[in-house]
C-alpha positions in Angstrom: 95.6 232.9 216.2 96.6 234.5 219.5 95.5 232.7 222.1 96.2 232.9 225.8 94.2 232.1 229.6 92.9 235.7 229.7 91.4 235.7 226.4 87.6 236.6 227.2 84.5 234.6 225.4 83.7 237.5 222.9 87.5 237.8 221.7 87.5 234.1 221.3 84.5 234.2 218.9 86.3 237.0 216.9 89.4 235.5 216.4 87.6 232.2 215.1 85.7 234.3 212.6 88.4 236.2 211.2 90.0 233.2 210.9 87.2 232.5 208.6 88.1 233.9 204.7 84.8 232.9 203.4 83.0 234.8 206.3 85.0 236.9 206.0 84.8 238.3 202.5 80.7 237.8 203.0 81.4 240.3 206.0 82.7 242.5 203.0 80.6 242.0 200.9 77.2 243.1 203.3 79.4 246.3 204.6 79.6 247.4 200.5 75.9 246.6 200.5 75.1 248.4 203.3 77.3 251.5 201.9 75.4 251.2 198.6 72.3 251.2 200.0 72.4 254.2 201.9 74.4 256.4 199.1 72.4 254.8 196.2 71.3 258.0 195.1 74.7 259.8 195.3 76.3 256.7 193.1 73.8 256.4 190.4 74.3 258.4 187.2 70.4 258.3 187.4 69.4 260.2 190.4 65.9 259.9 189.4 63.5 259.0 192.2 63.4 255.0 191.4 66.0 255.2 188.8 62.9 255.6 186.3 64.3 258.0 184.3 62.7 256.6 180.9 64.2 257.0 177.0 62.6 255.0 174.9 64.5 255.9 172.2 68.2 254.1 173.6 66.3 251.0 174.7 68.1 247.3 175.2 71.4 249.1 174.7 74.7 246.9 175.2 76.9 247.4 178.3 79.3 250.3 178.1 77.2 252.1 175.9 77.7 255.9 175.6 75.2 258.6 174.0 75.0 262.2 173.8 71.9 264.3 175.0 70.1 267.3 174.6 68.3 268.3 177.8 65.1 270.1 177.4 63.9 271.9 180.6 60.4 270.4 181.6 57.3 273.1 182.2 56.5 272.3 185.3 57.6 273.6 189.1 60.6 271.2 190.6 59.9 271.0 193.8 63.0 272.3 195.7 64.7 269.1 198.3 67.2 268.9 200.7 70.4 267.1 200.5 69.4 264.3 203.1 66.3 264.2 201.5 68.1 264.1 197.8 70.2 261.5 199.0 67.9 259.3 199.8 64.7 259.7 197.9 66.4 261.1 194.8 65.7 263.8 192.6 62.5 265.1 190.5 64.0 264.8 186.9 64.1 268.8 185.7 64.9 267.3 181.9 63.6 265.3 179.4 66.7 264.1 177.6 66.4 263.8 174.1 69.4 261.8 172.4 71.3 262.6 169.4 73.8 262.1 166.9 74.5 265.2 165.6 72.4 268.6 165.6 72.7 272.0 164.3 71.2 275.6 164.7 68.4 277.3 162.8 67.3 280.6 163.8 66.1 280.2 167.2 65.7 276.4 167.3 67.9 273.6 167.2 67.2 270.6 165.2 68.0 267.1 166.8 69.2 264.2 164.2 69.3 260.6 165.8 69.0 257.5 164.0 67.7 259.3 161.0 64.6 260.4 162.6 64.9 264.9 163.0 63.1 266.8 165.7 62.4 270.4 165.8 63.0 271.9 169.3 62.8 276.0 169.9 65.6 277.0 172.1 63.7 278.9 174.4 62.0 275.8 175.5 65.5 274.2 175.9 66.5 276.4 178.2 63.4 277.6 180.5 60.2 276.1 182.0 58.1 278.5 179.6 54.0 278.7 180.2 52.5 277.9 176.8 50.4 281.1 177.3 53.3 283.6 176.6 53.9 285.8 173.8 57.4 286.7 172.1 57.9 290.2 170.9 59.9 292.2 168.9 63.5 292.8 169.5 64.5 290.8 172.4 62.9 287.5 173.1 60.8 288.2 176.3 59.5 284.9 177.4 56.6 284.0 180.4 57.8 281.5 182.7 55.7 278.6 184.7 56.5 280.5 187.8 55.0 284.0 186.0 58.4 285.7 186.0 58.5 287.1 182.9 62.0 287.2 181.4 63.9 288.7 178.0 66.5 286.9 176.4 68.5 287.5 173.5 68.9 284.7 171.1 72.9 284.3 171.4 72.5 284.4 175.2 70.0 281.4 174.8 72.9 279.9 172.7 75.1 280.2 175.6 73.1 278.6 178.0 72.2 275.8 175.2 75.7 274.9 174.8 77.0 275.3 178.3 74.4 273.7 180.8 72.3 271.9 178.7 74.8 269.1 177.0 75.5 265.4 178.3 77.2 262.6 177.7 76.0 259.6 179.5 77.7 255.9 179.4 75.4 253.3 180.3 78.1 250.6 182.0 75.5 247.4 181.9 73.7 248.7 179.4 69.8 250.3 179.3 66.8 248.2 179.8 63.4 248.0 177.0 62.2 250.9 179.1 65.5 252.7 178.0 66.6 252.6 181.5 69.9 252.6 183.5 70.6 249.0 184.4 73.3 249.9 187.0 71.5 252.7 188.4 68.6 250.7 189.0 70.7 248.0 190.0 72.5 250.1 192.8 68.9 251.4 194.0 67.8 247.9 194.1 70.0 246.7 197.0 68.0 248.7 199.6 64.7 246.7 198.5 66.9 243.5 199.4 68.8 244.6 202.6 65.0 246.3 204.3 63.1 243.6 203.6 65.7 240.8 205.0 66.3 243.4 208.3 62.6 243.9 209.1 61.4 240.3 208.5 64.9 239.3 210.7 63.5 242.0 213.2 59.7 240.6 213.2 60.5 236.7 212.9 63.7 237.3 216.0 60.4 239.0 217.9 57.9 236.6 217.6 60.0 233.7 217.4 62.0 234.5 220.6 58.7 235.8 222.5 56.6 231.7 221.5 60.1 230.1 222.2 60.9 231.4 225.6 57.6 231.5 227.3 56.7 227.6 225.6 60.8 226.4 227.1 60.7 228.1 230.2 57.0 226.9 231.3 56.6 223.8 229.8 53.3 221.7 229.9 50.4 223.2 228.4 51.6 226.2 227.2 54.5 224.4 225.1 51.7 222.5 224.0 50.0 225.1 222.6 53.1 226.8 220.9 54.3 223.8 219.6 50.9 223.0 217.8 51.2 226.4 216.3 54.7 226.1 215.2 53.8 222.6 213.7 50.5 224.4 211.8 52.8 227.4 210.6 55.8 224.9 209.9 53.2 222.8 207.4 52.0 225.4 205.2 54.3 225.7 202.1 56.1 229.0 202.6 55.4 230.9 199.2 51.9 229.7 199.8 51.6 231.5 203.2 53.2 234.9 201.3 50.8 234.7 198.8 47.9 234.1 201.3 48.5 237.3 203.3 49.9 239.5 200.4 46.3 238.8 198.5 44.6 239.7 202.0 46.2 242.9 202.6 47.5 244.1 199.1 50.8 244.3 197.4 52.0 247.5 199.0 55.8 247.4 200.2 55.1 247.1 203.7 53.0 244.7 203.9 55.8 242.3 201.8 57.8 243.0 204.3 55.8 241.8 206.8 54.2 238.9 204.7 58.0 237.8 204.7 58.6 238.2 208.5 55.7 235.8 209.1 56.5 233.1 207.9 60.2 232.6 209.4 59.5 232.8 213.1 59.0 229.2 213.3 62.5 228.6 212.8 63.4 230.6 215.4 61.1 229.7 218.2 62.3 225.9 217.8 65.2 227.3 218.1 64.6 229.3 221.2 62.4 226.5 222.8 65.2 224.1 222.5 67.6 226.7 224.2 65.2 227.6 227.1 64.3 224.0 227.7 68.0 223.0 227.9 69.4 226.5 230.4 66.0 226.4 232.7 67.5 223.2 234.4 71.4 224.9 235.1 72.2 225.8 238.3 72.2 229.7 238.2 68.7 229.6 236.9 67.2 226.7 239.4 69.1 229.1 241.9 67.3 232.7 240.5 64.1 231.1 240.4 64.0 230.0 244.3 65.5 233.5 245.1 62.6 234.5 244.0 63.2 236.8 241.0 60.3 237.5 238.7 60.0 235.5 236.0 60.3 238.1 233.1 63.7 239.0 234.6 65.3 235.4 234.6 64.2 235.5 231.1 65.4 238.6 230.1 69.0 239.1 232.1 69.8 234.9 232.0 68.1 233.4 229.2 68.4 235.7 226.6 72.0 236.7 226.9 73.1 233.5 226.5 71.4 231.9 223.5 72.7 235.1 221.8 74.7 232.9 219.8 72.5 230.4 218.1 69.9 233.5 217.8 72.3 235.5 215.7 73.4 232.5 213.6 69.6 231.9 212.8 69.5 236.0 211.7 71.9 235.6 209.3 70.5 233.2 207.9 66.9 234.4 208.0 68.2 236.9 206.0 69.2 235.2 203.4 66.6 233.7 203.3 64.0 236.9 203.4 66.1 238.0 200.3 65.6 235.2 198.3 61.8 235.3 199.5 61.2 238.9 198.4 62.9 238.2 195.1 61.1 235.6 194.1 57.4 237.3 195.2 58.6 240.4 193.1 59.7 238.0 189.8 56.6 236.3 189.8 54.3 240.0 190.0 53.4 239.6 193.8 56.7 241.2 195.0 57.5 244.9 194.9 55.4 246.6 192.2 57.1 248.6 189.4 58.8 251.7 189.2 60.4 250.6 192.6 63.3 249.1 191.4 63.8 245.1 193.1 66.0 242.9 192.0 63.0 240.6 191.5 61.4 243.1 189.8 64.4 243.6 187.4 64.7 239.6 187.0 60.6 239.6 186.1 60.8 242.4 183.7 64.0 241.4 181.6 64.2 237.5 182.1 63.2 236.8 178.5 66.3 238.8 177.2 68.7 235.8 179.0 68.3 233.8 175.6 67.4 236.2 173.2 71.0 237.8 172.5 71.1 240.2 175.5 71.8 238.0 178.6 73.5 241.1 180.9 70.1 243.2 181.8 69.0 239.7 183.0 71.7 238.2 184.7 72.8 240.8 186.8 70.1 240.8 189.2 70.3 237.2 189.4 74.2 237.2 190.0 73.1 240.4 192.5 70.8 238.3 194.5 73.5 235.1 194.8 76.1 236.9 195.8 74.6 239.0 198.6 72.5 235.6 199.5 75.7 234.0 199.5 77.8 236.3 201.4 74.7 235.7 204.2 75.1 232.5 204.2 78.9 232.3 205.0 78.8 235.0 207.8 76.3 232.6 209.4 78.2 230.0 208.9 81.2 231.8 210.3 78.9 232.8 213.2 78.1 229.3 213.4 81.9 227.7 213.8 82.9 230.5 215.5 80.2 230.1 218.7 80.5 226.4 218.6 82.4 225.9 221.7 84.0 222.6 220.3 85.1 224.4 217.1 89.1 224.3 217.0 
């Protein structure tokens, strides 16, 4: 580490994280998250909104699984989306995939074999959104879409358009869930549930928490008094008690489990903040702004603040972490994220009982999801941690 006389605070601080491999690689590991997160869509093999795309028929398959489909257009309007929009709410399924094994042509349908079960489907209905109202006539096949357009195909043109758009092969790489879901894909959705809810309840508790910590440090008396009785009343409620307490008051909707969660990890960071205030309102520079006269907000905001930066961000980190594990546990035990929305919780909740029943994967990789991003929290704030300490070698 290159250290000389000239080497400012901040570069100091950097240099002792890098220095850091385990913060490092849990740097590395929340960039990836982050990147998933906001191309979830554009990764998953199931671009369905919430990854929900259902077939019951392939349920609890193993990982690596691969099957071929048959993808019958749906009769109803798509609505039309734009890529931004796509990208990160996904896209209205336009298929209904129906699996098979082998199939063959009769006429003008096609008939489906899979797992010795047959289905009968008529090609026209493979190929357009038809309205059940239409008529086929003679010569031709004219056919009456949902949109009223009313179109004539031939039968080897439908053919055409059966064998060359309306064909997949799909391999399911960790395997389908009992919905006949794609694990990964809801896996890869799942990591925005994780990173929102740990940045808004890091946003709400830094808020509240910095707000009750300055004002009780910097003033003292009576109004530390009065903070500190509510941070001991907060502090002595069992957390998961508290989240269930305002979840049941205002409902189960997402937002309000992210702010449930924000709650109930300010305390933690107005102690923190108190301590901090109390220690830097007797230093010279701030003895010196307050007889110049300066308004009180201001000390706070331009002297105070900047420099408790440090233990502040440290705390964040591990708020987050800690907002993760929080939100996953809510969703596992049914007061979390509700389904189709895809949380790891969620995903843990609906597929736990597989872990010992012969199919371990569609349960353990939310849970090894959830440690390793908790984890990788955990050793950035540590590295935070060494790396402000000012008698860190």
């Amino acid at each position: 580490m290159n250290i000389s006389e000239n080497t400012t605070p901040n570069r100091l601080i950097y240099l002792r994280f890098i220095k850091n491999k385990g913060a490092v690689i849990g740097m590395f590991v929340i960039i990836a998250a982050i990147f998933v997160a906001l191309l979830a869509y554009l990764l998953a093999s199931d671009a369905s909104p919430n990854a929900n795309n259902q077939i019951t028929e392939i349920q609890l398959k193993e990982p690596g699984y691969k099957q071929n489909f048959i993808l019958q257009r749906k009769n109803t309007e798509v609505e039309k989306s734009s890529f931004l929009k796509r990208a990160w709410l996904g896209k209205p399924n336009e298929y209904k995939w129906h699996p098979y094994d082998t199939f063959e042509g009769n006429g003008d349908s096609i008939v489906i074999v899979f797992e010795n079960s047959k289905q009968t489907l008529k090609l026209a209905d493979i190929v357009h959104p038809l309205d059940y109202n239409q008529e086929n006539l003679a010569g031709p096949l004219q056919l009456r879409l949902i949109s009223g357009e009313i179109v004539q195909r031939s039968n080897p043109e439908l053919i055409s358009d059966f064998r060359t758009k309306h064909l997949e092969t799909k391999t399911y790489w960790l395997g389908t869930d009992k919905y006949g879901r794609d694990v990964l894909s809801r896996l890869l959705i799942g990591v925005r549930i994780s990173l929102l809810v740990g940045l808004i309840a890091v946003i709400i508790s830094l808020v509240i928490g910095t707000f009750l910590g300055s004002i009780a440090g910097y003033f003292g008396g009576r109004v530390d008094d009065v903070v500190m009785f509510l941070v001991n009343t907060v502090w002595s409620i069992p957390t998961l008690l508290l989240v269930f307490a305002i979840v049941l008051a205002f409902g189960k909707n997402i937002f309000n489990i992210f702010l449930a969660v924000g709650l109930t990890m300010w305390v933690d960071v107005a102690r923190i903040v108190r301590g901090q205030v109390m220690t830097l309102s007797k230093v010279e520079f701030i003895e010196a702004a307050k007889i110049s006269g300066i308004p009180t907000f201001q000390i706070v905001q331009k002297h105070l603040l900047p420099n408790i930066l440090g233990p502040l961000t440290v705390v964040a980190a591990a708020n987050f972490a800690t907002a993760i594990l929080l939100e996953a546990g809510l969703s596992y035990l049914g007061f979390g994220i509700q389904p189709p929305i895809p949380s790891w919780g969620t995903m843990l909740n609906e597929n736990y009982g597989f872990a010992i029943s012969g199919r371990p994967v569609i349960a353990l990789v939310p849970a090894l999801a959830i440690l390793l991003l908790v984890l990788a929290f955990n050793l950035v704030g540590n590295g935070l941690r060494d790396a402000i300490d000012v008698k860190s070698k």
